[in-house]
N, C-alpha and C positions, 0 to 999 in steps of 0.2 A: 561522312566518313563511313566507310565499308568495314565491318569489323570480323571477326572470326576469335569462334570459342575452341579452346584446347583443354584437357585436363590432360596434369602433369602426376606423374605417380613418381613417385622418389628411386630413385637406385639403390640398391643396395652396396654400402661401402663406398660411396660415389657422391662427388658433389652435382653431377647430373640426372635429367629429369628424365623419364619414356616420356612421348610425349603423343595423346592419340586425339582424334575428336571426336563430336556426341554421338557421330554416327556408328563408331563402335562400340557403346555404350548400352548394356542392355538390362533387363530385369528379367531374373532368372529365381528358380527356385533346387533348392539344394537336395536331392534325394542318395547322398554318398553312402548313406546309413540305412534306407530305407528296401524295404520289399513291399513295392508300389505297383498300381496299374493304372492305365487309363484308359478311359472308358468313355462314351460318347455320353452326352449330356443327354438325352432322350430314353437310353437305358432304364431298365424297368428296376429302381432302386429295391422293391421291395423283392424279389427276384435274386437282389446282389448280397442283399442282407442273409437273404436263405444259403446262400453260396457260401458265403463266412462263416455263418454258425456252422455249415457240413464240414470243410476245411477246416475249422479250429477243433471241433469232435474227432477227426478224422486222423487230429495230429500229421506225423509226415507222410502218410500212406498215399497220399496224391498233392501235386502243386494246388495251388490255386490256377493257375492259367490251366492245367487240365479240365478241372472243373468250369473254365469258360468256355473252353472249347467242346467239351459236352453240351455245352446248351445253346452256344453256334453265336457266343458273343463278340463282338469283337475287341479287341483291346489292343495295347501296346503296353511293353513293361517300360517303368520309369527307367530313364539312363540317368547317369551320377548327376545330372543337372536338367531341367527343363525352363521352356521360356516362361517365364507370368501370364502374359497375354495370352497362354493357350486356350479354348476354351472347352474344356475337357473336365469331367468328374476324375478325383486321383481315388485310387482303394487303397486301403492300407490291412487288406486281411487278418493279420495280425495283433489287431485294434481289436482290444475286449467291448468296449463300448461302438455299438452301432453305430450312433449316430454320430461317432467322431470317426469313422470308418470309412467315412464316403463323403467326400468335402467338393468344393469346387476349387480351382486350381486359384483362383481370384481370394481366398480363403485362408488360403497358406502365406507364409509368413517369406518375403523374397528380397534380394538384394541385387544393388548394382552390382555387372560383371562387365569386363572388357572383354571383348572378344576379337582376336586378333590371328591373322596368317606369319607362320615362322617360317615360313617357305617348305616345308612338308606335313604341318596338321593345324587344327585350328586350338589353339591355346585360351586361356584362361585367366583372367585377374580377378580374384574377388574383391572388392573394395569396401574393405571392413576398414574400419576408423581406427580400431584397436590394434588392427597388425599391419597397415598398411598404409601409406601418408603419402595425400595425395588432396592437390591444390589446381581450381579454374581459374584457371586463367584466359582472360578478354584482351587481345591486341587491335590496332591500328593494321588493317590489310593495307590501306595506302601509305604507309607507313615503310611495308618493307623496301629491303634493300640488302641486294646478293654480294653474297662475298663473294661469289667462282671468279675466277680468272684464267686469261685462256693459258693452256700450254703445250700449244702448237699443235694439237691434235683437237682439244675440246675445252669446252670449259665446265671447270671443276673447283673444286675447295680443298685444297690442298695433297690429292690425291686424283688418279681418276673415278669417275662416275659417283664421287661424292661432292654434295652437292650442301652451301651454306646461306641463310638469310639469318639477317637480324629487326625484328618489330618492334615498334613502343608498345609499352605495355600501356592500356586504359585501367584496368581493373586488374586484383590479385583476391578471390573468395569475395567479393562486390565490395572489395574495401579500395579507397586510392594503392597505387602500389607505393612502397618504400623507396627510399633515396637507391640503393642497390637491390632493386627492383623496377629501375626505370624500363628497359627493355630485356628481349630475351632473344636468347642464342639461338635457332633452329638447324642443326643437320641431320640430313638425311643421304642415302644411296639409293640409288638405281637395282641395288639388287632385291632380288625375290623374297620378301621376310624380313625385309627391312623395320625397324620401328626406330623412327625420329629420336634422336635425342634431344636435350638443352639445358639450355643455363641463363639465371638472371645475371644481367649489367648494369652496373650505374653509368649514368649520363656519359660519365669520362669514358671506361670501360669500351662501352659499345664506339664512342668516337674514336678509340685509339682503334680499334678494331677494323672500321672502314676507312680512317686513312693509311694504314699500314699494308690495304689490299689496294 
């Protein structure tokens, strides 16, 4: 049996799911709040340490990034989010205490993010447990079975260039799935910025569903 993993992130006001897979799934670190840099791991710390005590004396009379560029460092400033995996020292000049001032990016504290195309930027989920409900789900890939149907032109699901399968579910959170849980709904479109919707079915559900197509 060929299977394929999906996680489902809830809708808001919606009994349907987004629905993306692991591969858009990543570990990011949150710098929304922050006045950060990053700095190549080789960097001469005690060199960076001298830089922050000047900058924090100095009050606002020069950035901190001026002050690297005086000494021919290179850096990049943190943007609202970075990946985990990078492997980069972060500065947080700011930081009264030195030795919390200069961490490794591996150090910091990061969470799953989705990270998805809406057809003109790249967008953002955070998947906090607290604000956001959102369930793995493991299907049967030989399992599926398309809704489209032709209509005379192409075949589609109800529309053109949208497009419907339906899977048995194996797993919901590596638990069996529930009676109204047996399978799940998948559609999607052809267009650019597309993200999958879905829905679970019980048994009946999903058969009423493929003999009615």
């Amino acid at each position: 049996m060929e299977t394929r993993k999906f996680r489902l992130v809830k809708c808001e006001n919606d009994n349907d799911y987004l629905i993306f897979t692991p591969d858009e799934i990543v570990n990011k670190v949150d710098f929304f709040e922050s006045y950060a840099f990053l700095l190549p791991c080789d960097v001469d710390k005690e060199l960076i340490k001298k830089l922050i005590k000047l900058y924090q004396e100095q009050g606002s009379k020069k950035n901190f990034d001026e002050l690297l560029n005086e000494y021919n460092i290179s850096y990049d400033r943190a943007n609202y989010s970075e990946y985990a995996d990078s492997d980069v020292l972060v500065v947080f000049p700011d930081e009264k205490n030195l030795d919390d001032a200069i961490v490794h990016m591996s150090d910091l504290w990061d969470s799953e993010v989705i990270e998805y195309f809406d057809g003109n930027t790249i967008r953002e989920i955070w998947l906090d447990k607290d604000n956001v409900y959102y369930i793995d789900v493991i299907v049967d890939d030989d399992s599926r079975v398309s809704l489209d149907a032709w209509n005379g032109n192409n075949w589609c699901y109800l529309s053109p260039f949208n497009h419907a399968y339906i899977y048995k579910v194996v797993s919901v959170d590596d638990a069996d799935p529930e009676d109204n849980e047996q399978y799940l709904f998948y559609e999607w479109t052809q267009f650019q910025g597309n993200i999958p919707r879905g829905r679970f079915l019980s048994d009946i559900k999903a058969k009423e569903l493929i003999e009615a197509n």
